[in-house]
C-alpha positions as CSV (number, residue, x, y, z in Angstrom):
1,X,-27.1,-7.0,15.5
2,X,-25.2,-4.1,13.5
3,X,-22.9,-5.3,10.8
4,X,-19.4,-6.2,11.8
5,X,-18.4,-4.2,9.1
6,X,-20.3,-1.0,9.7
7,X,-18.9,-0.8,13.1
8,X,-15.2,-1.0,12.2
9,X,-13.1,2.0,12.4
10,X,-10.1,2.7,9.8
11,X,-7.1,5.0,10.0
12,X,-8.5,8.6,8.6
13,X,-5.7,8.4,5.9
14,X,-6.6,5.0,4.8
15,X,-9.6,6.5,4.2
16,X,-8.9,8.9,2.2
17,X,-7.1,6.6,-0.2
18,X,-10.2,3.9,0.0
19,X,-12.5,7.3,-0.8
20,X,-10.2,7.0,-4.2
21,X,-9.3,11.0,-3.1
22,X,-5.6,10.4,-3.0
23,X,-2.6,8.1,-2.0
24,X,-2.3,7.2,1.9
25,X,1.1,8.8,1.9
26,X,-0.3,11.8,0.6
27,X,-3.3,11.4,2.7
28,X,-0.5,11.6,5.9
29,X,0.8,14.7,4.3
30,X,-2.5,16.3,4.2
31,X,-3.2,15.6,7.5
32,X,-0.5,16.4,9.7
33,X,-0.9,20.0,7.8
34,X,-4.2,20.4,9.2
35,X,-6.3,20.1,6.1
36,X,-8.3,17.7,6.9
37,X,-11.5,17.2,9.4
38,X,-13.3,14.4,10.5
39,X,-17.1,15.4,11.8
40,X,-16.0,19.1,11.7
41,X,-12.9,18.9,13.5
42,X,-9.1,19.4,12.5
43,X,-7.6,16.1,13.3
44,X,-3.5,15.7,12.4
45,X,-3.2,11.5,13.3
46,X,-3.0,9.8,10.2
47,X,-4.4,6.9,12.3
48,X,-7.4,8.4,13.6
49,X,-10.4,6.0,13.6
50,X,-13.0,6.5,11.2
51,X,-16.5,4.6,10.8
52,X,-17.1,4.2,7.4
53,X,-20.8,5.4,6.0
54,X,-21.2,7.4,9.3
55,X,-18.2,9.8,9.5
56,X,-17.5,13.0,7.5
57,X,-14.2,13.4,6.1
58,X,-13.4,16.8,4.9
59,X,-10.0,18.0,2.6
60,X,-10.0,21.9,2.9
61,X,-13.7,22.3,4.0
62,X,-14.6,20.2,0.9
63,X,-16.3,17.2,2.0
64,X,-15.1,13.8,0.5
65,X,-17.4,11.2,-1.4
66,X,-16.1,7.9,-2.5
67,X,-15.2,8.3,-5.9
68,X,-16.5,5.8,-8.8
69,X,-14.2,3.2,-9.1
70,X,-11.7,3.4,-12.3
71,X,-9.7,0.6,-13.9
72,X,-7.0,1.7,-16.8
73,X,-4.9,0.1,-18.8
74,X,-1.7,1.6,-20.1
75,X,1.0,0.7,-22.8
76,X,4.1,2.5,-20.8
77,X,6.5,3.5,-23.0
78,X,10.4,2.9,-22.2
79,X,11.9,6.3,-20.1
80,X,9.1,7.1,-18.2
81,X,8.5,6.0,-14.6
82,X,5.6,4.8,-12.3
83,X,6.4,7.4,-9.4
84,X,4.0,9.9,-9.1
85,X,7.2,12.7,-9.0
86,X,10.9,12.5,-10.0
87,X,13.5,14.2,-8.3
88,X,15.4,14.3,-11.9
89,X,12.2,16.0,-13.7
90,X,11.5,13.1,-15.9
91,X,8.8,12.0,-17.3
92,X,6.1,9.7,-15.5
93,X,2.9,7.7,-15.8
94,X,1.2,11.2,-14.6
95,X,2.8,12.7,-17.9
96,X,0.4,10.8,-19.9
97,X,-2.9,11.2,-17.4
98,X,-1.9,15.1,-17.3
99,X,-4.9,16.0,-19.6
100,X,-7.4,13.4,-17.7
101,X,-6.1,15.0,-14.6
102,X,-6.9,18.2,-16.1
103,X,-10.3,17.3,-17.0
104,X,-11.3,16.6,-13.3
105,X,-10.2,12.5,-13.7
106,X,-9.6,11.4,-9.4
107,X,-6.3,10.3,-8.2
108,X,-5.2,7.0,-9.5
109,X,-2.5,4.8,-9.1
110,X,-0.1,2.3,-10.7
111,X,-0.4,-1.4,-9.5
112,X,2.8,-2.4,-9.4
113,X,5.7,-1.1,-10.9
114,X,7.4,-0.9,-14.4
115,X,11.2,-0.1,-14.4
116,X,12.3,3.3,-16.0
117,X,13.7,0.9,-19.1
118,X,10.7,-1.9,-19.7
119,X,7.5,-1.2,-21.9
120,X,4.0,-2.7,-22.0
121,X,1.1,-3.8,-19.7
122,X,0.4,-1.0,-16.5
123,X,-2.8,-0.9,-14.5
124,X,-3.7,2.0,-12.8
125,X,-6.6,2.2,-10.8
126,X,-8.4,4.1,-7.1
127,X,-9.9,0.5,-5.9
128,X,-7.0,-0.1,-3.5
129,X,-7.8,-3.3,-2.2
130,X,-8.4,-4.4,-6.0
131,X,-4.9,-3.2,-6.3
132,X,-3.3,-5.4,-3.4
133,X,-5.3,-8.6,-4.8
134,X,-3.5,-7.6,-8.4
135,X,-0.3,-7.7,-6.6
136,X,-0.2,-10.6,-4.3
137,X,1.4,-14.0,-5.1
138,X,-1.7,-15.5,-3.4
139,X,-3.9,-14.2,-6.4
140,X,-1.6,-16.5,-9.1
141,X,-1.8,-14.2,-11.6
142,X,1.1,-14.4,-14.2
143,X,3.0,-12.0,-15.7
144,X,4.1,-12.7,-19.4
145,X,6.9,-10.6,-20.8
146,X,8.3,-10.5,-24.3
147,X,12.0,-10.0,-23.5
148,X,14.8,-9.7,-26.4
149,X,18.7,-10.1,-25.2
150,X,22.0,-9.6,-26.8
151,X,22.6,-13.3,-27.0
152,X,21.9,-17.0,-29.0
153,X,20.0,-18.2,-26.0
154,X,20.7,-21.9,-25.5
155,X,18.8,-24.6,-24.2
156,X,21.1,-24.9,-21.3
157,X,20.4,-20.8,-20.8
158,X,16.8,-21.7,-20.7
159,X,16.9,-24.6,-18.0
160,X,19.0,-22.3,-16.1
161,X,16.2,-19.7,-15.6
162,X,13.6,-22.2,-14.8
163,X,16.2,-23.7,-12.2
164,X,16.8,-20.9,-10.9
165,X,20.0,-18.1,-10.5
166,X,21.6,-17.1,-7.3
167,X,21.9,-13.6,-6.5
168,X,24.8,-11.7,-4.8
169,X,22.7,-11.1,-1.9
170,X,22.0,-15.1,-1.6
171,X,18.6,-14.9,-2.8
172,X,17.9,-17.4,-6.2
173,X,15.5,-15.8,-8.4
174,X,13.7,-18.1,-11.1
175,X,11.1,-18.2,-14.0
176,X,8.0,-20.1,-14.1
177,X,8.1,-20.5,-18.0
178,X,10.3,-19.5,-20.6
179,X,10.7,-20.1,-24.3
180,X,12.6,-19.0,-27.4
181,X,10.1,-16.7,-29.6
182,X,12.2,-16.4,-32.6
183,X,16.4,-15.5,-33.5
184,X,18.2,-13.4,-35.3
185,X,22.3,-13.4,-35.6
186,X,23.3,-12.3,-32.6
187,X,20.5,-11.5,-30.6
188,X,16.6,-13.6,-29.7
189,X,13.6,-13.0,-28.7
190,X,12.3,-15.1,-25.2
191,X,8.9,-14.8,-23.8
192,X,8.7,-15.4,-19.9
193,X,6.2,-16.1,-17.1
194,X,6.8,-15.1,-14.0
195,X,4.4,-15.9,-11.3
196,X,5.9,-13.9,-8.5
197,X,8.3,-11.2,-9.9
198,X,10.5,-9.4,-7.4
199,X,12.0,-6.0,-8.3
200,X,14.2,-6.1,-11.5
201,X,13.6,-10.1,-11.6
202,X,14.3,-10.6,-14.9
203,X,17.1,-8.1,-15.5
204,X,19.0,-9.2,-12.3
205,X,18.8,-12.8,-13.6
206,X,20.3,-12.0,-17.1
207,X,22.5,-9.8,-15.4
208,X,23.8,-12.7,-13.3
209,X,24.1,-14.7,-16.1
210,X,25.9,-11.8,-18.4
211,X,23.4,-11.7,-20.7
212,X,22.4,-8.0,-21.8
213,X,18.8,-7.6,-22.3
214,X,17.3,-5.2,-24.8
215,X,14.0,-4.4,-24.7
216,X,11.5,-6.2,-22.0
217,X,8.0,-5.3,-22.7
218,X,5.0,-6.7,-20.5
219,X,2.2,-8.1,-22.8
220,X,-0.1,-10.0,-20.6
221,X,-1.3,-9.5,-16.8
222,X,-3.2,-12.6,-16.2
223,X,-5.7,-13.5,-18.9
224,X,-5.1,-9.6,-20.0
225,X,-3.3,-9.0,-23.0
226,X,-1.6,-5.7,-24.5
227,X,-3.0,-6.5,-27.9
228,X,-2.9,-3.4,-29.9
229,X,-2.9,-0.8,-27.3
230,X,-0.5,2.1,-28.8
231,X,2.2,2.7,-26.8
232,X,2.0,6.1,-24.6
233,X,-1.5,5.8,-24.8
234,X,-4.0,4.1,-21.9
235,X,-7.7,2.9,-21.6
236,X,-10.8,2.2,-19.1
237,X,-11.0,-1.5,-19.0
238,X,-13.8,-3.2,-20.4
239,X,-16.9,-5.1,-17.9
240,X,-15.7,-8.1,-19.5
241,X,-12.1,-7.2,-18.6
242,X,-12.1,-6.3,-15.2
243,X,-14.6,-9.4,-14.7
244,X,-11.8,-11.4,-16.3
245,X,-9.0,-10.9,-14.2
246,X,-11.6,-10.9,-11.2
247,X,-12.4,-14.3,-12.2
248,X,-8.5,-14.9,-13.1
249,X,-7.3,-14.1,-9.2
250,X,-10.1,-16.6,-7.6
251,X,-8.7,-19.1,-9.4
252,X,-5.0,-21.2,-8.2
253,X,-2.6,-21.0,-11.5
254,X,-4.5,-19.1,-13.5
């Protein structure tokens, strides 16, 4: 009996992405223009089945290998973002990969997302499905961030956080850990874990609770920490690394 797995089909533009050739959205775009083939043949539905190991898949007559699997890590500096373009011209993640770009380097991708304003710990990768595992709550993998605010926070600031804060839209946002790092006069210093962070998370919660924060800067994914990584600057992961936070996501509360 064939492998299950050999003889299931895939959207041609999932595909693509798996192949590590490019995004899926830009794997739709590339296909509805007619550029690519599958066994020869112009096909323009993004969902078109592929078998994987038996079909060709073809971008502009060139066919398409799976690519070696990369796995970076970057320090993102504050101002740039994690889209791949920006309709204001500024600069982005692909701003710093320009030159590996340059140098032949496939199409990677951030896993997850950074706001414009925080700093610290990005991956990037072309393993997609190692991407999604990054990503979902299900893999408990904390997020630590070193966040400074314009404000003496208090105990009672702290419990509030791990409680939980109530957001205009009716949704409470909350903190799995947080502690004071160190103080100064009118500002502190608080590192926080969050175990499943929603867009803005900590922002909207100091927001909510009129606190102005400062600087945020990721320093840990997981068991993975920033350590001296200079900032605007990136790096492969290391075996032991990558078989770190594999070993991280199999296990609950890591």
């Amino acid at each position: 009996m064939r492998d299950r797995a050999a003889t299931r089909k895939i959207g041609l533009a999932r595909t693509l992405s798996k192949l590590g050739y490019c995004s899926r959205s830009r794997a739709g775009e590339l296909i509805r223009t007619g550029r690519v083939t599958l066994n020869g043949k112009i096909r323009r539905d993004p969902e078109a089945g592929v078998l994987a190991n038996h079909d060709r898949v073809a971008v502009d007559g060139k066919l398409i290998e799976p690519q070696n699997k990369i796995y970076l890590m970057m320090n993102k500096p504050r101002g740039v973002v994690t889209t791949a373009s920006d309709e204001r011209g500024r600069d982005t993640v692909y701003t710093i990969l320009s030159a590996d770009s340059a140098n032949g380097r496939s199409w990677i991708a951030p896993v997850g997302r950074l706001d414009k304003a925080s700093e610290g710990v990005l991956l990037l990768t072309n393993d997609s499905q190692w991407a999604a595992r990054i990503t979902a709550p299900e893999s408990h993998l904390d997020k630590t961030y070193h966040v400074q605010v314009r404000a003496l926070a208090d105990e009672e600031i702290l419990a509030t956080l791990m409680r939980g804060v109530r957001m205009p839209d009716g949704e409470t946002l909350r903190v799995k850990q947080v502690r004071r790092l160190r103080a100064g006069e009118k500002n502190c210093w608080l590192e926080i874990v969050l175990d499943a962070g929603k867009n803005r998370h900590i922002r909207r919660m100091m927001e909510a609770l009129g606190v102005e924060v400062l600087r945020l800067i990721r320093v840990a994914i997981g068991p993975l920490q920033l350590g001296d990584l200079g900032k605007g600057t990136h790096r492969p992961l290391t075996t032991a690394e990558k078989r770190m936070l594999d070993r991280a996501m199999r296990k609950p509360n890591s």
